[in-house]
C-alpha positions in Angstrom: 50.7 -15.7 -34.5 48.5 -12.6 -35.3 44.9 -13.1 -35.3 42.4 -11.3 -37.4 40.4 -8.7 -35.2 36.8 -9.2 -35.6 35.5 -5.3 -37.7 34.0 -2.9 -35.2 33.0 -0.7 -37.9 29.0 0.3 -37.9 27.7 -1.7 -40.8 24.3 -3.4 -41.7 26.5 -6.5 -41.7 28.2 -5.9 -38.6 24.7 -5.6 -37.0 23.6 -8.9 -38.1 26.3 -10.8 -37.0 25.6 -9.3 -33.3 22.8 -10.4 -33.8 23.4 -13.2 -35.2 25.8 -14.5 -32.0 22.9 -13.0 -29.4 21.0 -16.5 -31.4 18.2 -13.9 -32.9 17.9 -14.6 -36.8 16.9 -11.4 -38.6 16.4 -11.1 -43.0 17.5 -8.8 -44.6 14.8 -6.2 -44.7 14.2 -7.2 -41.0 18.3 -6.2 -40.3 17.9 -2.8 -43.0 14.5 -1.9 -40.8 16.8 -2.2 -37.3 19.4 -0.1 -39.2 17.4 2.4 -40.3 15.9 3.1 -37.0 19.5 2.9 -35.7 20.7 6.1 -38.0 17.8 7.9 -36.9 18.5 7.3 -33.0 22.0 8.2 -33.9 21.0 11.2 -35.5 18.9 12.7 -33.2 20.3 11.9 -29.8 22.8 15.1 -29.5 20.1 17.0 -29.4 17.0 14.9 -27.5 19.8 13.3 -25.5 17.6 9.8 -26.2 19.8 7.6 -25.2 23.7 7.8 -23.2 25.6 4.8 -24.6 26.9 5.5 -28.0 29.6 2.8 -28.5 27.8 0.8 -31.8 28.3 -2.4 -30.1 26.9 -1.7 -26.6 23.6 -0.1 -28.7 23.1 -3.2 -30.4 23.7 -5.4 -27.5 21.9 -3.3 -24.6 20.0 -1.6 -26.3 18.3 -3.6 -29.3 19.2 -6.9 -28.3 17.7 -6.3 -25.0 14.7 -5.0 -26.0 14.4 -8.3 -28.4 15.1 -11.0 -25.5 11.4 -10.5 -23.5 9.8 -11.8 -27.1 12.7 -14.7 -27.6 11.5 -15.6 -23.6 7.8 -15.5 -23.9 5.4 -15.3 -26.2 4.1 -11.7 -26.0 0.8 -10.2 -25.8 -1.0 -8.1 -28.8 -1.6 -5.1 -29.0 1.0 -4.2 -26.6 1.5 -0.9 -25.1 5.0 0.0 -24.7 5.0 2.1 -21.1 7.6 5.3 -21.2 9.1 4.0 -24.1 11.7 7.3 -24.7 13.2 6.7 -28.0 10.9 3.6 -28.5 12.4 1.1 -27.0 11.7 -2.3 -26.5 8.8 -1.0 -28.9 10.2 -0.8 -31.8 13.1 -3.4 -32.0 10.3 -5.9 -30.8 8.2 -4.7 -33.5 11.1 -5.2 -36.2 11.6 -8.7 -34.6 7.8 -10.0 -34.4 6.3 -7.6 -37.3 2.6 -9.7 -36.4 2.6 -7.9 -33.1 1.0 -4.8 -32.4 2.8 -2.3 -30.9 2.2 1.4 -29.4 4.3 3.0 -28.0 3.5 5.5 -25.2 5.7 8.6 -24.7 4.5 12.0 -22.7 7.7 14.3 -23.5 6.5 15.8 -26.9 10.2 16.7 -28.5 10.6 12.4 -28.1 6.8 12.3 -29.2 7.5 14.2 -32.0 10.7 11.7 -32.6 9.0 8.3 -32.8 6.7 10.0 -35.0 9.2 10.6 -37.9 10.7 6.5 -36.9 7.2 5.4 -36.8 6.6 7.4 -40.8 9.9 6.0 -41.9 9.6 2.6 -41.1 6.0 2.5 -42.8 4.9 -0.9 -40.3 1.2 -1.3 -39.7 0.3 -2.1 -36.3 3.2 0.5 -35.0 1.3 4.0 -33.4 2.6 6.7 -31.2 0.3 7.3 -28.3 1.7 11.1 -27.5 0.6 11.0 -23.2 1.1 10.1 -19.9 -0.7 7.1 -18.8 -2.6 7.0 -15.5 -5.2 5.1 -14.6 -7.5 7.4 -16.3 -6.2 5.9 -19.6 -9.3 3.6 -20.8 -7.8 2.1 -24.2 -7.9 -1.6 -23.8 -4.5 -3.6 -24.2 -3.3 -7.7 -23.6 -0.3 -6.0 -22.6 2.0 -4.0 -21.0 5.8 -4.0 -20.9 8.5 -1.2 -19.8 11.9 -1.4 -19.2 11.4 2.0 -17.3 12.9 2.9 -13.3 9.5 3.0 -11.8 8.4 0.6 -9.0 6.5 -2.3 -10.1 3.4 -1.4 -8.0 3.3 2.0 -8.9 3.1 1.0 -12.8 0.9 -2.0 -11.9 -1.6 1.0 -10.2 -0.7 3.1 -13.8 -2.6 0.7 -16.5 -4.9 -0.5 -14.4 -7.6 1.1 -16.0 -5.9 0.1 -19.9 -4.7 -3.8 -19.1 -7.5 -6.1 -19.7 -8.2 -9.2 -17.1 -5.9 -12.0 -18.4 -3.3 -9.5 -19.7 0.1 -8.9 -18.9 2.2 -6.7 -17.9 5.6 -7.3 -18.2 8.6 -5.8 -16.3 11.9 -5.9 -17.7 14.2 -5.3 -14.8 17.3 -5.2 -13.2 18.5 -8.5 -11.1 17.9 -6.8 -7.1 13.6 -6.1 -7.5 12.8 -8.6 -4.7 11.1 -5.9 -2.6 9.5 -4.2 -5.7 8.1 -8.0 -6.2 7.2 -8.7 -3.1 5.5 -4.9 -2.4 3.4 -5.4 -5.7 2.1 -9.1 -4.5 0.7 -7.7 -1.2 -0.8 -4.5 -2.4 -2.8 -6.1 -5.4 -3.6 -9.5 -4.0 -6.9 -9.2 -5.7 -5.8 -7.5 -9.1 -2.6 -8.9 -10.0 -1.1 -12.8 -9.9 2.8 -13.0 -10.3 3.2 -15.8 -13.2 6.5 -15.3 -14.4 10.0 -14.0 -13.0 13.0 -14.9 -14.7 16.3 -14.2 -14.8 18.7 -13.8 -17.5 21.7 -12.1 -18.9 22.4 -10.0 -22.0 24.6 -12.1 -24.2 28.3 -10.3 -24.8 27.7 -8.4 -21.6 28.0 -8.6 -18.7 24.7 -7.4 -17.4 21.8 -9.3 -15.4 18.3 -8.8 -16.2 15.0 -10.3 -14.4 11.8 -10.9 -16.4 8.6 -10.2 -14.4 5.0 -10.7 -15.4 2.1 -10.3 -13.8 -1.2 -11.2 -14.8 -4.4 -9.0 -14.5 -7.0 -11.2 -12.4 -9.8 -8.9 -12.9 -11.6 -6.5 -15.5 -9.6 -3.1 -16.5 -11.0 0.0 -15.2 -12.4 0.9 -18.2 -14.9 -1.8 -18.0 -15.2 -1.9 -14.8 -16.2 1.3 -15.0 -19.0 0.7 -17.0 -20.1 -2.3 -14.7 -20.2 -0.2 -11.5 -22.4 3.0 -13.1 -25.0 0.2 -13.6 -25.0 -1.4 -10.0 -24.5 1.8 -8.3 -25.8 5.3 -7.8 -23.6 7.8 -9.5 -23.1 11.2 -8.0 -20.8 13.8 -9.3 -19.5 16.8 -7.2 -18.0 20.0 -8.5 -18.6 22.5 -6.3 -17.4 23.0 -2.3 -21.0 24.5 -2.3 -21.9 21.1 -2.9 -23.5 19.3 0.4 -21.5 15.9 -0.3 -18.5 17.6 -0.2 -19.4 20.1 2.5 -20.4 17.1 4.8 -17.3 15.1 3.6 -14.7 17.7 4.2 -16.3 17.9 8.2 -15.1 14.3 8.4 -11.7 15.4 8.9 -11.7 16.7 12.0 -13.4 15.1 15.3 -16.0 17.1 15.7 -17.3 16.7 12.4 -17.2 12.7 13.0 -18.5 12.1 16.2 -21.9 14.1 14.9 -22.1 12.8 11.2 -21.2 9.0 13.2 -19.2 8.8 9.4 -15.5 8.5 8.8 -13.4 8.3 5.6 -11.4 6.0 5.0 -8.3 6.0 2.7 -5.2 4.1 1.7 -5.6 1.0 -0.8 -4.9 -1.6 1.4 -7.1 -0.5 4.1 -10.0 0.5 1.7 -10.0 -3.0 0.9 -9.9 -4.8 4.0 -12.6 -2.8 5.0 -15.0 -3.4 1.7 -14.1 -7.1 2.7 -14.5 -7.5 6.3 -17.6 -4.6 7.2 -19.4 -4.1 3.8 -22.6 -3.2 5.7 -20.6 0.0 7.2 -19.6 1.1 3.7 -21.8 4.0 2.5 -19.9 5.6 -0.2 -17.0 5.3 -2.5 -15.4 8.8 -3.5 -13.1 9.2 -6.1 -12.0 12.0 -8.6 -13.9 12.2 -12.0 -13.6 9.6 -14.0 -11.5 8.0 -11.2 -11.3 4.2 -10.3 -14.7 2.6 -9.9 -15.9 0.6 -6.6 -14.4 -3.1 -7.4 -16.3 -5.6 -8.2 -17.6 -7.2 -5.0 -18.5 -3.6 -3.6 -22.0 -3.9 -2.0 -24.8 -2.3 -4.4 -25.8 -0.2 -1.7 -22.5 1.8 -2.0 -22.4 5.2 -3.7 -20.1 6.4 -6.4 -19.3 10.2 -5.6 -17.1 11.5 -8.2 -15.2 14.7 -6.6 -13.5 17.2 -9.0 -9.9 17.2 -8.6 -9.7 20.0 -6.6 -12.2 18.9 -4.2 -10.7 14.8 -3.7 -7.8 17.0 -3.1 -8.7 18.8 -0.2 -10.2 15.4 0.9 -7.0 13.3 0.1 -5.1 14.8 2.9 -2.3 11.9 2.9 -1.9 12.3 -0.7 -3.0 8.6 -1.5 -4.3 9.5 -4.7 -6.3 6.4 -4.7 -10.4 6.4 -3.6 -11.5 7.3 -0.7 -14.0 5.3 1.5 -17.1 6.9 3.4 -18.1 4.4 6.5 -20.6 4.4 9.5 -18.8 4.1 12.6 -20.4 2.1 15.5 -21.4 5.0 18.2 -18.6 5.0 21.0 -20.5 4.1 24.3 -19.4 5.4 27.9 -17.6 3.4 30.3 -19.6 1.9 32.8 -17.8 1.0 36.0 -20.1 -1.2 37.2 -20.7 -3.1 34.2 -18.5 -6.6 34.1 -15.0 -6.2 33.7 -13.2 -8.4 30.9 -10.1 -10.2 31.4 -6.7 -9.6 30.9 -5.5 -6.2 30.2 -7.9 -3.1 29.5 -5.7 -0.3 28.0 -6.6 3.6 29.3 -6.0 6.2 26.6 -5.1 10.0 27.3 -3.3 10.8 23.9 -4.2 13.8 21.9 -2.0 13.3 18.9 -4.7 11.2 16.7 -1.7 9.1 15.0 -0.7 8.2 18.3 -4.1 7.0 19.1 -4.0 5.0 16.2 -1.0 3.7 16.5 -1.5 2.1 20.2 -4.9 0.9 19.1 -2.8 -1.1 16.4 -0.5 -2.9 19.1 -3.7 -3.0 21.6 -5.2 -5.2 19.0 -2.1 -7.2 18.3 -1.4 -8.1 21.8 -4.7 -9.1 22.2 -6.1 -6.1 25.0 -9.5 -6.6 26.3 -10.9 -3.4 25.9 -10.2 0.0 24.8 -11.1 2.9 27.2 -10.5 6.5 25.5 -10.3 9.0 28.2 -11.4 12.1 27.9 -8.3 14.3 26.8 -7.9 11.2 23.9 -8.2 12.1 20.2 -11.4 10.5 18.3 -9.8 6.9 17.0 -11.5 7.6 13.3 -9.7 10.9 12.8 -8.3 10.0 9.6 -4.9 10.3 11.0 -5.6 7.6 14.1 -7.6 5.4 10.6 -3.9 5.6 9.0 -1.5 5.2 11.7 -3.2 2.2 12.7 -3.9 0.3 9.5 -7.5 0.1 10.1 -7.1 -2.2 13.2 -9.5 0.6 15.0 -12.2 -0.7 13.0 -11.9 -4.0 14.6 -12.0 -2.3 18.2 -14.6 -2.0 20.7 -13.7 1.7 22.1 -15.8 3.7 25.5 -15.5 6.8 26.0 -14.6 7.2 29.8 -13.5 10.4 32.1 -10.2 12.7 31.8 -6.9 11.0 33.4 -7.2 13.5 36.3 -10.7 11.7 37.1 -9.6 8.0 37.3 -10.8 6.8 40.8 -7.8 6.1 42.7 -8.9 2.7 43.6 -8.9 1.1 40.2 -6.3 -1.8 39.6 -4.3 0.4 37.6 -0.7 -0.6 36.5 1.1 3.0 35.6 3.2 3.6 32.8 5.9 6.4 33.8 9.5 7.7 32.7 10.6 6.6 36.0 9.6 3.7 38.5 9.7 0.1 39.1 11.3 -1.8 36.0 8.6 -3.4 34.2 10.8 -6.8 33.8 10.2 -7.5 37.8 7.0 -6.0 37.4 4.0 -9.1 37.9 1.1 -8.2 36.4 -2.5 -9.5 37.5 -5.3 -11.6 35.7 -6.3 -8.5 35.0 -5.7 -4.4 35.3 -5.5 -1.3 33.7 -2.9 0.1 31.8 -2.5 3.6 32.0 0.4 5.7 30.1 1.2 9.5 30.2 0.1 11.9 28.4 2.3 13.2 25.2 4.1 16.2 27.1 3.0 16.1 31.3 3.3 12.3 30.9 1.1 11.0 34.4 -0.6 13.0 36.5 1.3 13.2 40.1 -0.7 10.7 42.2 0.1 7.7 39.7 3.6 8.4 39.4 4.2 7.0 43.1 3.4 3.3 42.3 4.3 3.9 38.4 6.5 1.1 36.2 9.1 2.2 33.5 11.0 0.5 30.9 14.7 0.9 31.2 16.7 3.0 28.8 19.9 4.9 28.0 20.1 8.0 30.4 20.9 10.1 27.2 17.3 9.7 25.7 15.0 12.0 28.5 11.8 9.2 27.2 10.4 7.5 24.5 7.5 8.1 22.3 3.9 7.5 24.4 2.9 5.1 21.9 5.8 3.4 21.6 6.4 3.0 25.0 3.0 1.7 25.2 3.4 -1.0 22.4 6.3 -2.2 24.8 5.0 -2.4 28.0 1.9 -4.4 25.8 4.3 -6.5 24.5 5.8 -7.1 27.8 2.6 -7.9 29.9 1.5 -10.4 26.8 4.9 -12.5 27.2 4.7 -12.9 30.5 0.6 -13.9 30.6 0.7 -15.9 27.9 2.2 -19.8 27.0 2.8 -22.3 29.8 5.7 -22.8 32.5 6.6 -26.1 33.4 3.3 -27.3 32.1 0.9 -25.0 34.0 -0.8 -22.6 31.9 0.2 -19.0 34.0 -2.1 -17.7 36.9 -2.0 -14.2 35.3 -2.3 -15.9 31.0 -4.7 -13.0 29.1 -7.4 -14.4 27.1 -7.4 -13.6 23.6 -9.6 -11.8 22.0 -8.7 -12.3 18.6 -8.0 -15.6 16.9 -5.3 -14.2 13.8 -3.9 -11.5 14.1 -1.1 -9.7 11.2 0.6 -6.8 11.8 3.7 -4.9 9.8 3.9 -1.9 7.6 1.2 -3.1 5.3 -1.3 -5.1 7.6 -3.1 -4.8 10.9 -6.2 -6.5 9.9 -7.7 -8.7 12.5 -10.2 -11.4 12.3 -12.6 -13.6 14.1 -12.3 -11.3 17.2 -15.2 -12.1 20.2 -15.2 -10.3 23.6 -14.5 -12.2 26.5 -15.9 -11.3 29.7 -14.5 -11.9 32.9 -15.3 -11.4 36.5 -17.5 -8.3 37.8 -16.3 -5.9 40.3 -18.5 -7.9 42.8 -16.2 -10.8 43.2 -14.8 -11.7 46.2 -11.8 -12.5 43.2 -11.7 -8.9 42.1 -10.7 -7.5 45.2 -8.0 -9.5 46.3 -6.5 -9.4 43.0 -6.2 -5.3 43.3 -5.1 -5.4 47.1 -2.1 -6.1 45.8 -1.4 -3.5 43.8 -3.0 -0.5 46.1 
């Protein structure tokens, strides 16, 4: 029995009844408006290359009907800005679909600009504009929404309109079925900005394609108004020149010179600008951004200063390449170490590195594995270069750092537990109630006389050693399993005391809260000399 093939043939008709079966229910001037805008894209694509699929039916299925589903889903914002729309899609088909809504339709490349203005003419819709730029968060215009079916990240796009989507609005991702990570990223870096409320899956009907529908909500005011806010509640500075003695005494704050005599440090990274606005506002002085740049949030402390930098200048200043503002903070004055002044318990960690990330990086796991104090020798690099600030996710903020005297210096009769390439393996090694850790250097590693009673941790014979810091973080780890919990009941004779009562640490957190020193013996006790006769 022969059955009639259904007509592949482009026709007004034939587009209706795809649509039709996708369950969207277009009129007639509503189905010649989507075919209209169909011959155009057809017409112009050889030479704009808009879009690559060119069979008819897999345009009207994923690429109109597509656009079309994020309206039949939700009810969508208005005016909505449609981010890096190309050749105006999900823009325009949304606009055709719901001709209430308010549409623009954002577009940098100017031969595509140029494009959507002749569709935009043609199709004679009000509420349907062109805006002809890029959008950054220097983009002010006020919107209830945001949706793109564009490649970016989601948190780089939620960082994009932040200074256009208004608090309440939306901005709506329409995205391919693996963006777990892209979610997830987006929820911890805007914790404050952004509230996930919707994400949906769903398929394109006649295909066989998966689709995830993600919204998140703006908590707070767009930059445009926030803007306006913070020039009221805070002093306003701009900066164009390097002659200019805000930038002259901002650009000495990266190196360690310049911070140890200003007592000033800068700050930078979005998470970490934040933790520290939340947790130390009193240390905040300044908040430094380009011109016309994002504005101090909300709960900023009046006292703080808005420098605006020209780009040029936040440039030189933005030496990780952030892009977002930078923070200008009072650092607590680093003290010497006083040998005779009492001695905390648990473990008190010696620093000799140069390398500022890798100063930053061991005060990160110092802090997570709860150390008692931090003692920066002399060859160490200052822990607020703005490298040490990075690589240790602001956790040196949260530190209590002296300043004590070069590794070649360290009397011999400390209760020091060496950290070497070679010696006894730190799993048999038993570690006191409370000692000093002491790693090598990056390069010469220990000086001689430690090296004798040094421990190592145990590794392939092909790799010569491991990175200081790293190396560090594991001996940390491995002094804090043994010292801490209970055995059989007993809490153990050598448990560390904790200085910190949560503690978070990853790729994207380090902050540390609640933390008290703890004092232990003095030198003086009959305690403290037993416990480092066994280890001389």
């Amino acid at each position: 029995m022969n059955r009639k093939k259904k007509s592949t043939t482009a026709t007004p008709a034939r587009l209706a009844e795809l649509l039709e079966q996708c369950g969207i229910q277009f009129n007639s001037h509503q189905v010649d408006q989507l075919w209209q805008y169909h011959q155009m894209l057809r017409e112009h694509n050889a030479e704009l290359n808009l879009t690559r699929i060119h069979q008819f039916e897999n345009m009207v299925l994923k690429l109109y009907v597509d656009s079309i589903l994020p309206g039949i889903l939700q009810t969508l914002p208005s005016p909505l800005l449609d981010l890096g729309t190309g050749p105006g899609m999900p823009g325009i088909p949304l606009k055709i679909a719901f001709p209430k809504l308010e549409v623009y339709l954002a577009e940098s490349r100017q031969r595509r600009v140029a494009f959507l203005d002749t569709v935009v003419k043609a199709l004679g819709m009000p509420g349907l504009e062109v805006i002809g730029e890029g959008i950054s968060p220097a983009f002010e215009r006020p919107f209830k929404g945001v949706i793109t079916r564009a490649v970016e990240a989601i948190p780089a796009t939620l960082h994009r309109v932040s200074g256009c989507i208004e608090k309440g609005g939306q901005v709506i991702f329409m995205k391919g079925p693996a963006c777990d990570e892209e979610t997830a990223s987006a929820k911890r870096q805007f914790p404050e900005e952004y509230s996930l409320v919707m994400d949906l899956p769903y398929h394109i009907p006649g295909t066989p394609n998966e689709r995830r529908l993600v919204v998140f909500q703006r908590l707070i005011l767009s930059g445009g108004k926030r803007k306006v806010v913070a020039m009221k509640k805070h002093s306003l500075r701009l900066v164009e020149s390097e002659k200019n003695e805000a930038f002259k005494e901002a650009r000495k704050l990266l190196s360690a010179r310049g911070i140890k005599k200003a007592n000033k440090a800068l700050v930078s990274g979005s998470r970490i600008v934040r933790d520290t606005l939340h947790h130390f506002p009193e240390r905040c002085a300044g908040w430094i951004s380009r011109v016309n740049g994002n504005p101090p949030p909300m709960n900023a402390p009046q006292h703080l200063v808005w420098y605006q930098f020209a780009d040029r200048l936040f440039d030189e200043l933005d030496i990780f390449g952030t892009d977002h503002p930078l923070l200008l903070v009072h650092t607590p004055s680093i003290e010497p170490w006083d040998l005779s002044a009492p001695w905390p318990r648990g473990c008190t960690l010696l620093v000799p590195f140069q390398d500022p990330e890798n100063v930053g990086a061991i005060v990160r796991s110092a802090t997570a594995f709860g150390v008692s104090q931090i003692i920066l020798l002399e060859e160490s690099a200052h822990p607020y270069h703005p490298k040490s600030m990075r690589a240790s996710g602001g956790a040196v903020l949260h530190a209590h750092f002296l300043w004590g005297p070069s590794v070649k210096d360290l009397p011999r009769n400390l209760p020091v537990k060496a950290l070497s390439t070679k010696g006894q393996d730190i799993d048999s090694v038993e570690f006191p109630a409370d000692f000093l850790l002491l790693p090598g250097m990056e390069g010469p590693g220990l000086p001689e006389e430690w090296k004798a009673s040094a421990m190592s941790i145990p590794m392939q014979a092909e790799v010569e050693s491991l990175n200081a810091a790293t190396a560090t973080a594991i001996a940390l780890y491995v002094w804090s399993r043994k010292g801490q919990g209970e055995r059989n009941g007993s809490p153990k004779r050598n448990a560390p005391r904790r200085l910190c009562q949560k503690i978070s640490v990853g790729p994207d957190h380090g902050r540390v809260f609640g933390c008290e020193p703890i004092l232990g013996m003095s030198r003086g006790s009959s305690a403290w000399g037993k416990d480092r006769l066994d280890l001389l």
